[in-house]
KOLBAKE-879356 format. One record per atom (N, C-alpha, C): chain; residue in three letters; x, y, z; atom name. Coordinates in Angstrom, 2 decimals. Layout:
BEGIN
REC  kette  rest       c1       c2       c3  atom
REC      A   ALA        X        Y        Z    CA
...
This chain:
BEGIN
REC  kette  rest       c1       c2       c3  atom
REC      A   UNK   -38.71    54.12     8.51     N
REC      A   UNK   -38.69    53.34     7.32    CA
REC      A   UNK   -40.05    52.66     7.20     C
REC      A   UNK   -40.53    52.73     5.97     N
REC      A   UNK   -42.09    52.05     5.51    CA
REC      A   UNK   -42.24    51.19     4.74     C
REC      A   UNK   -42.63    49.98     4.69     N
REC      A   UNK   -42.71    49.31     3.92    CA
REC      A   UNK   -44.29    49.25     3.39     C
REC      A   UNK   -44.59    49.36     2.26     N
REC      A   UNK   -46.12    49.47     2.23    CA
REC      A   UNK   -46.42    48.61     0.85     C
REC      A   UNK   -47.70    48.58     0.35     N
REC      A   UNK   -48.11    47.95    -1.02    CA
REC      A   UNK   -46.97    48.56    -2.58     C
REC      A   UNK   -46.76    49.54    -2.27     N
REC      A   UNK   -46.10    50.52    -3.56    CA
REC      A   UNK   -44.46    49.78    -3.57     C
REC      A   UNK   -44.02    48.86    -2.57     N
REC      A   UNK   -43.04    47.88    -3.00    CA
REC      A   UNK   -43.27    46.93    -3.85     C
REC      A   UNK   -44.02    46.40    -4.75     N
REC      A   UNK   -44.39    45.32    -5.38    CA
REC      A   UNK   -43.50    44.59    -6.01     C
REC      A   UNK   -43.24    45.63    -6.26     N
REC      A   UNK   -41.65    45.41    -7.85    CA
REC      A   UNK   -40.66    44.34    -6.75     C
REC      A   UNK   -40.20    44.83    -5.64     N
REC      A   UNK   -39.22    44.41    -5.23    CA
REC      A   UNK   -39.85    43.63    -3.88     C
REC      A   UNK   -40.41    43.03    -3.43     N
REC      A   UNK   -40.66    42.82    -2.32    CA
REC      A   UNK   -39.70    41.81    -1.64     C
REC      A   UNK   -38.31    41.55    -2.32     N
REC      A   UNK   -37.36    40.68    -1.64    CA
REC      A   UNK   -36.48    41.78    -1.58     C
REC      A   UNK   -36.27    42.20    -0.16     N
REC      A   UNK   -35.03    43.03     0.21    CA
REC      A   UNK   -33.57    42.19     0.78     C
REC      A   UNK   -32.19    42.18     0.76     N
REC      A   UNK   -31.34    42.43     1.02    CA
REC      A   UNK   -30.38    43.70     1.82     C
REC      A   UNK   -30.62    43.24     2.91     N
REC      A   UNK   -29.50    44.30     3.91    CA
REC      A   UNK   -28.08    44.36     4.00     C
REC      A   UNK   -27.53    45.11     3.14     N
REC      A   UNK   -26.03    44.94     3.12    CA
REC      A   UNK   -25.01    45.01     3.81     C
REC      A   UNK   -23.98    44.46     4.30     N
REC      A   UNK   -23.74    43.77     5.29    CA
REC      A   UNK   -23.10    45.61     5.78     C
REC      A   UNK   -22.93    45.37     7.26     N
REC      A   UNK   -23.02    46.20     7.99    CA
REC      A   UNK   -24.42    46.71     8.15     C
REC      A   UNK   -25.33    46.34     8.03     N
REC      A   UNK   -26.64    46.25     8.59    CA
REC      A   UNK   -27.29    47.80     8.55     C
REC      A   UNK   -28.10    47.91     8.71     N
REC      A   UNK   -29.18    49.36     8.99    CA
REC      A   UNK   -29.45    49.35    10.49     C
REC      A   UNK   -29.89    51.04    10.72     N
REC      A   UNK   -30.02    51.19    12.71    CA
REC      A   UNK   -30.91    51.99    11.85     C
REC      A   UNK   -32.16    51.72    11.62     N
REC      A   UNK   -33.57    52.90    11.25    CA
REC      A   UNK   -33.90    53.37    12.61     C
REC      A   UNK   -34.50    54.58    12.92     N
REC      A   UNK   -34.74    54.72    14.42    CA
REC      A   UNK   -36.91    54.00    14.68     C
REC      A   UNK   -37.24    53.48    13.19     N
REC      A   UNK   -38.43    52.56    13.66    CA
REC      A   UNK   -38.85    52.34    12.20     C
REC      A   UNK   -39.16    50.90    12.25     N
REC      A   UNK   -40.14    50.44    10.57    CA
REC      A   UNK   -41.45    50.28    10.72     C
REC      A   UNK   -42.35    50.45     9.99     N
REC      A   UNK   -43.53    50.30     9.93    CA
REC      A   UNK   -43.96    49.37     8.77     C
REC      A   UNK   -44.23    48.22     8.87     N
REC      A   UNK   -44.74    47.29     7.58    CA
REC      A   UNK   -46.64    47.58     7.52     C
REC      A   UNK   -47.01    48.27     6.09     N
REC      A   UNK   -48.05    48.50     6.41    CA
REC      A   UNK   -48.51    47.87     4.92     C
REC      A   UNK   -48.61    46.87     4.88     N
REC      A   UNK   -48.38    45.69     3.63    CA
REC      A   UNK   -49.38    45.23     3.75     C
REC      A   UNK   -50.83    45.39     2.55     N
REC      A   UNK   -51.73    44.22     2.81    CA
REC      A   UNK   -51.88    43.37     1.24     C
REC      A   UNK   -51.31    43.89     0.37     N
REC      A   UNK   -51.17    42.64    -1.29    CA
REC      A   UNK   -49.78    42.61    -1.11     C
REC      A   UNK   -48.82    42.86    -0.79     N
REC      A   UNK   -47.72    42.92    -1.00    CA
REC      A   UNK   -46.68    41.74     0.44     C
REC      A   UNK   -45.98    40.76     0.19     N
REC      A   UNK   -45.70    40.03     1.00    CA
REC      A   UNK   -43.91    40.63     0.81     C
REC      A   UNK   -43.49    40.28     1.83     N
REC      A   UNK   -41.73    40.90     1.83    CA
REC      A   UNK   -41.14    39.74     2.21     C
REC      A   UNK   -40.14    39.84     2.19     N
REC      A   UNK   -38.69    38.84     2.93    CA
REC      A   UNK   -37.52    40.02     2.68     C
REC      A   UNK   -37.46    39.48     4.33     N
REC      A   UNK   -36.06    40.73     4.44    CA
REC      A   UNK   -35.10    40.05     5.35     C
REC      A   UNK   -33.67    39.96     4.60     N
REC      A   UNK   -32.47    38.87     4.65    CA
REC      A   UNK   -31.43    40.02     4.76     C
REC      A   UNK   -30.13    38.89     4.76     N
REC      A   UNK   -28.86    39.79     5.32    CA
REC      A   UNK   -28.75    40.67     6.30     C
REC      A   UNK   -27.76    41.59     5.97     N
REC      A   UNK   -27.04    42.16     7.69    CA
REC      A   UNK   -28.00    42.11     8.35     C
REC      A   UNK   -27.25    42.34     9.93     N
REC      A   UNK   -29.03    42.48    11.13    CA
REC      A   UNK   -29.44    44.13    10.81     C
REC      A   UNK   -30.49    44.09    11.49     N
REC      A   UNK   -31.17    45.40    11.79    CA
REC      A   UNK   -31.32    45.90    12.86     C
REC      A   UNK   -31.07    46.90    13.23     N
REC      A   UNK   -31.36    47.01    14.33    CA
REC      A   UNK   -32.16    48.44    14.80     C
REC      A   UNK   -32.89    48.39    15.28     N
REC      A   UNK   -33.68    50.05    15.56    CA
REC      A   UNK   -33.75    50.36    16.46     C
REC      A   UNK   -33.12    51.76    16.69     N
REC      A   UNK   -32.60    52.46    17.39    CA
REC      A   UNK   -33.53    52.73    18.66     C
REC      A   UNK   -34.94    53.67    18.21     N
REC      A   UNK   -35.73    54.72    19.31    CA
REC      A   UNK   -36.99    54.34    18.47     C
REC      A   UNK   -37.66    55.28    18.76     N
REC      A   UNK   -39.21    54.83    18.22    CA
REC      A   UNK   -39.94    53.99    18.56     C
REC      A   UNK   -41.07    54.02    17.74     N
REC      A   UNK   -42.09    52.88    18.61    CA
REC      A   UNK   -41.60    51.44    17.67     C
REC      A   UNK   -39.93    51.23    17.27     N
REC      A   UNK   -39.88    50.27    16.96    CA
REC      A   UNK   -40.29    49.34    15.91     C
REC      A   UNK   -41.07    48.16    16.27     N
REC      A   UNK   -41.25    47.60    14.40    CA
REC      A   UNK   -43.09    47.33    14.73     C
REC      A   UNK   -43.67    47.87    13.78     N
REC      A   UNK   -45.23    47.66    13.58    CA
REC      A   UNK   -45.43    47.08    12.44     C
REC      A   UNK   -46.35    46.40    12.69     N
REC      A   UNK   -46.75    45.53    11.76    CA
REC      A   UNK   -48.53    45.45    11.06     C
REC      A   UNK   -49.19    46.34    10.37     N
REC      A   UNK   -50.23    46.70     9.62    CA
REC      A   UNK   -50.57    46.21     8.93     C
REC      A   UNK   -51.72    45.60     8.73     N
REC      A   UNK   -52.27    45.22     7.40    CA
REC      A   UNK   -52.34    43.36     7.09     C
REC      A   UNK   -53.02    43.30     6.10     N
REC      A   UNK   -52.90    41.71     6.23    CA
REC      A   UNK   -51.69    40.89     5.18     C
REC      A   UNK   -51.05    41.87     4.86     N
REC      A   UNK   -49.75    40.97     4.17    CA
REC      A   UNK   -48.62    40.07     5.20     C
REC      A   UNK   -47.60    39.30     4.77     N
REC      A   UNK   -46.76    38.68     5.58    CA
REC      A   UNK   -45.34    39.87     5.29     C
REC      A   UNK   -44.76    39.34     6.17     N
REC      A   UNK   -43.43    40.09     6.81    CA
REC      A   UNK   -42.58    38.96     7.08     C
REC      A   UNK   -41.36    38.41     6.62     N
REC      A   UNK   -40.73    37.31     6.82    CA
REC      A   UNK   -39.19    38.07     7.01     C
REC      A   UNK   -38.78    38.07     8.29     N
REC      A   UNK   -37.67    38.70     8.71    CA
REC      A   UNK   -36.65    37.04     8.81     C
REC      A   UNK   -35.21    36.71     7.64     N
REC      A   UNK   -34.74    36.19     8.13    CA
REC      A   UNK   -33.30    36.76     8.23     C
REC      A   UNK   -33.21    38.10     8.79     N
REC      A   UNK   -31.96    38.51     9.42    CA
REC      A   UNK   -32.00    38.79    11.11     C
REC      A   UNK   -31.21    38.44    11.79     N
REC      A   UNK   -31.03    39.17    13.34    CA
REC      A   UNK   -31.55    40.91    13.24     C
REC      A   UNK   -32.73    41.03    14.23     N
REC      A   UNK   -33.28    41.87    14.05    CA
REC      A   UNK   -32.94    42.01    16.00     C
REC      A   UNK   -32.93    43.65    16.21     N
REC      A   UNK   -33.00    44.13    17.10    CA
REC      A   UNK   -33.78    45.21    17.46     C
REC      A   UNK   -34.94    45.43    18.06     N
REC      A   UNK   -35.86    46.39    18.53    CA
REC      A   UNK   -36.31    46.72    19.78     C
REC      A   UNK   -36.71    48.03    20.40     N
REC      A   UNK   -36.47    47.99    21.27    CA
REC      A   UNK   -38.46    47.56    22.22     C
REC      A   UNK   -39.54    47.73    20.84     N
REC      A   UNK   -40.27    47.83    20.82    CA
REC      A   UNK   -41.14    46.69    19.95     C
REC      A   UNK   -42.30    45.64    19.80     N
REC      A   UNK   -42.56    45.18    18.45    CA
REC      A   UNK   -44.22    45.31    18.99     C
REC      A   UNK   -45.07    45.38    17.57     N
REC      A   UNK   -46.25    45.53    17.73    CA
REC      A   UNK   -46.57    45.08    16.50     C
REC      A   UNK   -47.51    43.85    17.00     N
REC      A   UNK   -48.20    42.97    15.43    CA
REC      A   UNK   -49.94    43.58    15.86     C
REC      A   UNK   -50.14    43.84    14.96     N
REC      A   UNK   -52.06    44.80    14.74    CA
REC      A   UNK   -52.68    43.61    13.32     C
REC      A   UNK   -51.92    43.54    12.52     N
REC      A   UNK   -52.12    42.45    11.73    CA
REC      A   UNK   -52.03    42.26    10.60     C
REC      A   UNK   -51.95    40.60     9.68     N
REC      A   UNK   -51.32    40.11     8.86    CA
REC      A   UNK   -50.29    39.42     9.98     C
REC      A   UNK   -49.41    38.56     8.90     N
REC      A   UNK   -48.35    37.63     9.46    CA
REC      A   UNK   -46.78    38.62     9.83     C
REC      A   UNK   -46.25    38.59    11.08     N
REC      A   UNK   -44.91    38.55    11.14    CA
REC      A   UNK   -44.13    37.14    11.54     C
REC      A   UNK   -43.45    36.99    10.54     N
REC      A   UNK   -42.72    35.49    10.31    CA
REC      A   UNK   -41.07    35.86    10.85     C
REC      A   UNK   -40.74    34.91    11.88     N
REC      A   UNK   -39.20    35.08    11.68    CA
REC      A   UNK   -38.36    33.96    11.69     C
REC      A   UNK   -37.93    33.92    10.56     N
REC      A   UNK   -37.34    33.02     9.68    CA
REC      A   UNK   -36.44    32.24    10.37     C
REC      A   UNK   -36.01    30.85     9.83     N
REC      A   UNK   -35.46    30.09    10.39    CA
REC      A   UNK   -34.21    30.22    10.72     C
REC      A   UNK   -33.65    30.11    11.93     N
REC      A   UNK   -32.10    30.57    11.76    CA
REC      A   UNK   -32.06    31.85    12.63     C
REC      A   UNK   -33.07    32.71    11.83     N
REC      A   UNK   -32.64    34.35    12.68    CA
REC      A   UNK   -33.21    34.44    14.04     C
REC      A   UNK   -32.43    35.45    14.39     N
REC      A   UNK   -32.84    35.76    16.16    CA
REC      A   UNK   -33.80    36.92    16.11     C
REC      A   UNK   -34.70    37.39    16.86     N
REC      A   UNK   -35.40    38.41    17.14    CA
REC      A   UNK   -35.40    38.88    18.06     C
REC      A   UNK   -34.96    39.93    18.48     N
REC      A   UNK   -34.48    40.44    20.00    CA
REC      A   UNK   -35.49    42.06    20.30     C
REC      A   UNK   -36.46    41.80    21.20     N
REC      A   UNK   -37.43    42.74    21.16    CA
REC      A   UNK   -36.84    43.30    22.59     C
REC      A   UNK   -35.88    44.53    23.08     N
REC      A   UNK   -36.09    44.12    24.41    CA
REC      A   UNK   -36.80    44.98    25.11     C
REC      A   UNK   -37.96    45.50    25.27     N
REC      A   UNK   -38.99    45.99    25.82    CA
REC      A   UNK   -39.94    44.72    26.33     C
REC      A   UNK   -41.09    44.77    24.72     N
REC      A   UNK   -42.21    43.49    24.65    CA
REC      A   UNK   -42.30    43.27    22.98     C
REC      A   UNK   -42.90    42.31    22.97     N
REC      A   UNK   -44.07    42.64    21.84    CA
REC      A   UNK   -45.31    41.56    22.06     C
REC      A   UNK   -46.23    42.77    21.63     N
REC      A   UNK   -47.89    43.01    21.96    CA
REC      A   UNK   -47.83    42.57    20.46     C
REC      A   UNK   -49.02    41.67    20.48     N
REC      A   UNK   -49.83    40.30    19.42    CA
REC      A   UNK   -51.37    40.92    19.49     C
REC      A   UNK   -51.49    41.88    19.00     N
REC      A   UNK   -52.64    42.82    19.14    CA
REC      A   UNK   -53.71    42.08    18.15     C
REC      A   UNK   -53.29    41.86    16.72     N
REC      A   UNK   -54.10    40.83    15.80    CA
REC      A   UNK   -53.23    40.10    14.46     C
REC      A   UNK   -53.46    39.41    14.34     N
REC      A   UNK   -52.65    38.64    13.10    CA
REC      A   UNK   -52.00    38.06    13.95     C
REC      A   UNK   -50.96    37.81    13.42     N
REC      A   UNK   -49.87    35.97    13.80    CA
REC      A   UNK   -48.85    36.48    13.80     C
REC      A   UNK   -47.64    36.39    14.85     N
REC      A   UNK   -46.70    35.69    14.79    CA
REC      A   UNK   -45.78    34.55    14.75     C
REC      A   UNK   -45.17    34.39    13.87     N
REC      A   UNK   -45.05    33.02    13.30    CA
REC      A   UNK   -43.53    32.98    13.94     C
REC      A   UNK   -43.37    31.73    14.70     N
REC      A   UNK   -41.94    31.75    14.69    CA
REC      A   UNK   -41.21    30.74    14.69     C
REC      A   UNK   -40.14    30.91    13.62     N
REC      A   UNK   -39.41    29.53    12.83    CA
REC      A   UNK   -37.69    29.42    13.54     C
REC      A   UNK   -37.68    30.93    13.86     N
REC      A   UNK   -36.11    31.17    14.67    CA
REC      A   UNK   -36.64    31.52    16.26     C
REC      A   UNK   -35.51    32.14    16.86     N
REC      A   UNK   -35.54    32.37    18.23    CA
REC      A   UNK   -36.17    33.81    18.51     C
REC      A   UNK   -36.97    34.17    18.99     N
REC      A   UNK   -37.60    35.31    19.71    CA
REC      A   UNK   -37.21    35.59    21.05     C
REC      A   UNK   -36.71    36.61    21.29     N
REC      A   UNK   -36.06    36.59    22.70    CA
REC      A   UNK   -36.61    38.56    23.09     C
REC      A   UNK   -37.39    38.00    23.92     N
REC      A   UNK   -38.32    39.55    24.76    CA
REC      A   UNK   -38.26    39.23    26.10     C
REC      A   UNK   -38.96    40.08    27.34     N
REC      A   UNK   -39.07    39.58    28.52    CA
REC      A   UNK   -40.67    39.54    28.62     C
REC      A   UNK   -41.34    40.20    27.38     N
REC      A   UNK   -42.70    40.33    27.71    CA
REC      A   UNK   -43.43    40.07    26.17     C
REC      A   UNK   -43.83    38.83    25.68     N
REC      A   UNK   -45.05    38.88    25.07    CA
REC      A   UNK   -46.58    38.75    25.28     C
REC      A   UNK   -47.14    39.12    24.56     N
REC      A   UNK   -48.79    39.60    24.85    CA
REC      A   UNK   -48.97    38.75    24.00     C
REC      A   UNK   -50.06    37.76    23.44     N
REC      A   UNK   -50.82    37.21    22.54    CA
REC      A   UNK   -52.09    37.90    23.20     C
REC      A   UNK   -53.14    38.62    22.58     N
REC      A   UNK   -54.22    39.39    22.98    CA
REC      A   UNK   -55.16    39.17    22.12     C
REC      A   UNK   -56.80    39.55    22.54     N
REC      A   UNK   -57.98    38.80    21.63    CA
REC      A   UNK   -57.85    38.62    20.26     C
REC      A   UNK   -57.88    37.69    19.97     N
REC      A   UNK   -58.20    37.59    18.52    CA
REC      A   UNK   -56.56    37.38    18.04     C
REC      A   UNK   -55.72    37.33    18.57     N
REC      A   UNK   -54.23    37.27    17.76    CA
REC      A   UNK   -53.99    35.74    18.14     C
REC      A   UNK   -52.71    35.37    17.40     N
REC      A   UNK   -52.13    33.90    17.55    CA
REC      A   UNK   -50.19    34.09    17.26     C
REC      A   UNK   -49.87    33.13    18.04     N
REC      A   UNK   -49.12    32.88    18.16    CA
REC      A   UNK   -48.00    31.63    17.84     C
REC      A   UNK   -47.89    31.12    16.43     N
REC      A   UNK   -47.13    29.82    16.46    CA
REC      A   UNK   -45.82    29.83    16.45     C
REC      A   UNK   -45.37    28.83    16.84     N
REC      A   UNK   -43.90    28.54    17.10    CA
REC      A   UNK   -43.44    26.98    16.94     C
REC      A   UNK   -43.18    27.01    15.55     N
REC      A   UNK   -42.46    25.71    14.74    CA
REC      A   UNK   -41.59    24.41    15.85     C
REC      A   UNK   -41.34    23.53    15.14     N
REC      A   UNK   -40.42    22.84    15.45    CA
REC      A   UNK   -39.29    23.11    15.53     C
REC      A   UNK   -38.64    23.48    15.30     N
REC      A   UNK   -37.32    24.53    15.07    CA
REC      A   UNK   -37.29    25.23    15.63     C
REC      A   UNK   -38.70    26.35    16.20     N
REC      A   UNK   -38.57    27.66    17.01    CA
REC      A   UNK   -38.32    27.54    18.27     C
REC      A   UNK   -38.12    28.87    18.65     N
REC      A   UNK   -38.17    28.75    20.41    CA
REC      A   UNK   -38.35    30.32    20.81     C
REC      A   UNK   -39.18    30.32    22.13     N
REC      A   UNK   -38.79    32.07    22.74    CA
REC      A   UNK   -38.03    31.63    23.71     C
REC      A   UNK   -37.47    32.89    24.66     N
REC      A   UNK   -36.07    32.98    25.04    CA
REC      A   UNK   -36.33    32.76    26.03     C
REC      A   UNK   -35.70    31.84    27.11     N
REC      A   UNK   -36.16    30.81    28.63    CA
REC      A   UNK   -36.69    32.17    29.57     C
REC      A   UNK   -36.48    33.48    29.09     N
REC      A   UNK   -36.61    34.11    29.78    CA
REC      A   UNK   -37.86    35.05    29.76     C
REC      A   UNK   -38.84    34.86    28.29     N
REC      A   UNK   -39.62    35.18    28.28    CA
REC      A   UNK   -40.82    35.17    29.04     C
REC      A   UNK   -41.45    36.00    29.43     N
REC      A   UNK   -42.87    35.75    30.07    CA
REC      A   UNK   -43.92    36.13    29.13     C
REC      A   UNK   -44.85    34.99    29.31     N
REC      A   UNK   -46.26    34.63    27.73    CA
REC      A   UNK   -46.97    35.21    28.58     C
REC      A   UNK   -47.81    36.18    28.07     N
REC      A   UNK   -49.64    36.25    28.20    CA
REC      A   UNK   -50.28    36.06    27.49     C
REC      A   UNK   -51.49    35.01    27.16     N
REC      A   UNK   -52.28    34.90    26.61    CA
REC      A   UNK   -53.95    35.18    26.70     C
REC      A   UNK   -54.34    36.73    26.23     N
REC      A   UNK   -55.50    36.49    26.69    CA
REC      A   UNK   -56.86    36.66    25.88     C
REC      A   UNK   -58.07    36.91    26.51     N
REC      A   UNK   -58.87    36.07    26.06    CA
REC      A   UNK   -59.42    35.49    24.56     C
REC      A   UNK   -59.01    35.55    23.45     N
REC      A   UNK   -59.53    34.35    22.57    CA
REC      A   UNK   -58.30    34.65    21.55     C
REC      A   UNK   -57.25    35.16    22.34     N
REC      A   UNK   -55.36    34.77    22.03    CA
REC      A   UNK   -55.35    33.18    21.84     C
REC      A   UNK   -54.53    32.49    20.65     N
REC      A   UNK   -54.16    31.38    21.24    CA
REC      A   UNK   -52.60    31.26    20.97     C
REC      A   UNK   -51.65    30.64    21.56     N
REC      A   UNK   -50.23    30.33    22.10    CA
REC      A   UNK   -50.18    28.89    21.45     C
REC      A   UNK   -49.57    28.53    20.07     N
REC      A   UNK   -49.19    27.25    20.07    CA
REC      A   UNK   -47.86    26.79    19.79     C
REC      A   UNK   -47.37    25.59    20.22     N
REC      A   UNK   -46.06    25.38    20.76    CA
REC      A   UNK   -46.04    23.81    19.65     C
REC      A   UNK   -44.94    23.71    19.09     N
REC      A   UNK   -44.60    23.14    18.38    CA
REC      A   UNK   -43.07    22.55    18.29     C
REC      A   UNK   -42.68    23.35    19.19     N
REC      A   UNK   -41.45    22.50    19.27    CA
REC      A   UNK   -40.93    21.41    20.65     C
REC      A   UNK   -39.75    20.70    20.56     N
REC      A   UNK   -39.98    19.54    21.49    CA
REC      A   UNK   -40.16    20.03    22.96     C
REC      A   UNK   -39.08    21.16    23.38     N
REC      A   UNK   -39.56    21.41    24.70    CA
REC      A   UNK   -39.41    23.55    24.48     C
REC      A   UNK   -39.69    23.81    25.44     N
REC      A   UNK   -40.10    25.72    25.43    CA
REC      A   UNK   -39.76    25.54    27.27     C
REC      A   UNK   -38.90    26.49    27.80     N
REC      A   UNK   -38.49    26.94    28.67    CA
REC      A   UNK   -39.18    28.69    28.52     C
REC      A   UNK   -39.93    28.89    29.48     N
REC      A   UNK   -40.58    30.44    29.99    CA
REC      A   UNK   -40.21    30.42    30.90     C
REC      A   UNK   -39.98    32.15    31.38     N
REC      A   UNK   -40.14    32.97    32.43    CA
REC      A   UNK   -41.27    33.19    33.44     C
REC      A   UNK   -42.25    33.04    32.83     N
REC      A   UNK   -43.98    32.86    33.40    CA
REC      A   UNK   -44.33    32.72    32.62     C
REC      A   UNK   -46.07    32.22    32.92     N
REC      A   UNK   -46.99    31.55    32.03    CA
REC      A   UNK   -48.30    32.23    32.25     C
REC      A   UNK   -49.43    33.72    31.97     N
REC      A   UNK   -50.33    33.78    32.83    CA
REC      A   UNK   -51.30    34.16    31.33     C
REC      A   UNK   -52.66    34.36    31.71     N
REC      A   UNK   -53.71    35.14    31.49    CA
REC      A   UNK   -54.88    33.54    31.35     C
REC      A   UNK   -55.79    34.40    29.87     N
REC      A   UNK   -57.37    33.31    30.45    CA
REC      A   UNK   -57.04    32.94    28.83     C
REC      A   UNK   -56.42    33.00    28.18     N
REC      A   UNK   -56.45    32.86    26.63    CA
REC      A   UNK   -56.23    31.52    26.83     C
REC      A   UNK   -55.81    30.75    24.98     N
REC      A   UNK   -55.42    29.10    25.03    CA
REC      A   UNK   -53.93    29.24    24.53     C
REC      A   UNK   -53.73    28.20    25.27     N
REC      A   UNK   -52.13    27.80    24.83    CA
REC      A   UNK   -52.17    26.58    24.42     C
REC      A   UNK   -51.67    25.94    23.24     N
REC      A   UNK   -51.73    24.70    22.40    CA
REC      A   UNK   -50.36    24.02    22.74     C
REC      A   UNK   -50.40    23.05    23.39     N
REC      A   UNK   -48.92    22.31    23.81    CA
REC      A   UNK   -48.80    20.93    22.44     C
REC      A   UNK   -48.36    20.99    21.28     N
REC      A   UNK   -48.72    20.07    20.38    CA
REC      A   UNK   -46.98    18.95    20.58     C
REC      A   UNK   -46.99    18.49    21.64     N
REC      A   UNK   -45.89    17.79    21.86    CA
REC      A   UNK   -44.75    18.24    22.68     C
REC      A   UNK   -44.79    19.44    23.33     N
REC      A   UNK   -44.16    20.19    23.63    CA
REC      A   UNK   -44.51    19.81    25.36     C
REC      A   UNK   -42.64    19.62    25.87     N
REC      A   UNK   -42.82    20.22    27.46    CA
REC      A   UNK   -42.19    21.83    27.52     C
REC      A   UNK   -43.41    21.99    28.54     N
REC      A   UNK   -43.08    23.20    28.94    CA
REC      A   UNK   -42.60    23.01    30.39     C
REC      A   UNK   -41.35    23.82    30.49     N
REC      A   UNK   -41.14    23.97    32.11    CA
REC      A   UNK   -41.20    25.95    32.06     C
């Protein structure tokens, strides 16, 4: 499944309940911004959900992948929804924005990408962060429970304990 500029018309999708299993999406959006709500999603095989181009991507349904890869523009996940990557996801360039729960065992924030995470947000106690070199990791909510903490990148603690 592709999401690209030639959505314009519609760029607010609705997933009807009983949800979609695509076996991988590709958002390759750079004028075109989306929001994609209702049932979860979930994808099956493939390299999972990619993210291209400099448009935003605002996922606020329970999304399941087995794979995620931000190259760039914004992936946003909306307040409320869960994001369940369970491989990794690699922060190759652009932002992940996160307003709901992200739950992986492995994120990458890597040169040049960023990483925020709202007051509201959280990743999953079980995650392990890498941040590296001119990655930055910022934390915004009251406290963030990780799995590990490593690389040479910056991590922004803006009020936040981390254990």
């Amino acid at each position: 499944m592709t999401f690209d500029d030639f959505g314009f018309e519609q760029p607010n999708v609705t997933v009807a309940a009983g949800g979609v299993s695509p076996n991988s999406i590709v958002f390759a959006n750079a004028g075109v911004n989306y929001t994609i709500g209702g049932a979860a999603i979930t994808v099956t095989a493939g390299s999972g959900i990619t993210k291209n181009q400099a448009g935003t991507v605002t996922l606020n349904a329970n999304v399941t992948t087995p794979i995620t890869t931000i190259n760039s523009g914004t992936l946003t996940i909306g307040s409320g929804a869960t994001f369940a990557s369970t491989s990794k996801v690699d922060v190759n360039g652009g932002t992940l924005a996160v307003n709901g729960t992200v739950n992986t065992p492995l994120l990458s924030v890597k040169n040049g990408a960023l990483m925020n995470v709202a007051a509201a947000g959280a990743l999953g106690s079980s995650t392990t962060l890498t941040v590296t070199g001119t990655g930055v990791a910022t934390f915004n909510n009251a406290s963030q429970t990780l799995g590990g903490l490593s690389g040479t990148g910056t991590v922004n603690l803006n009020g936040t304990t981390l254990t």
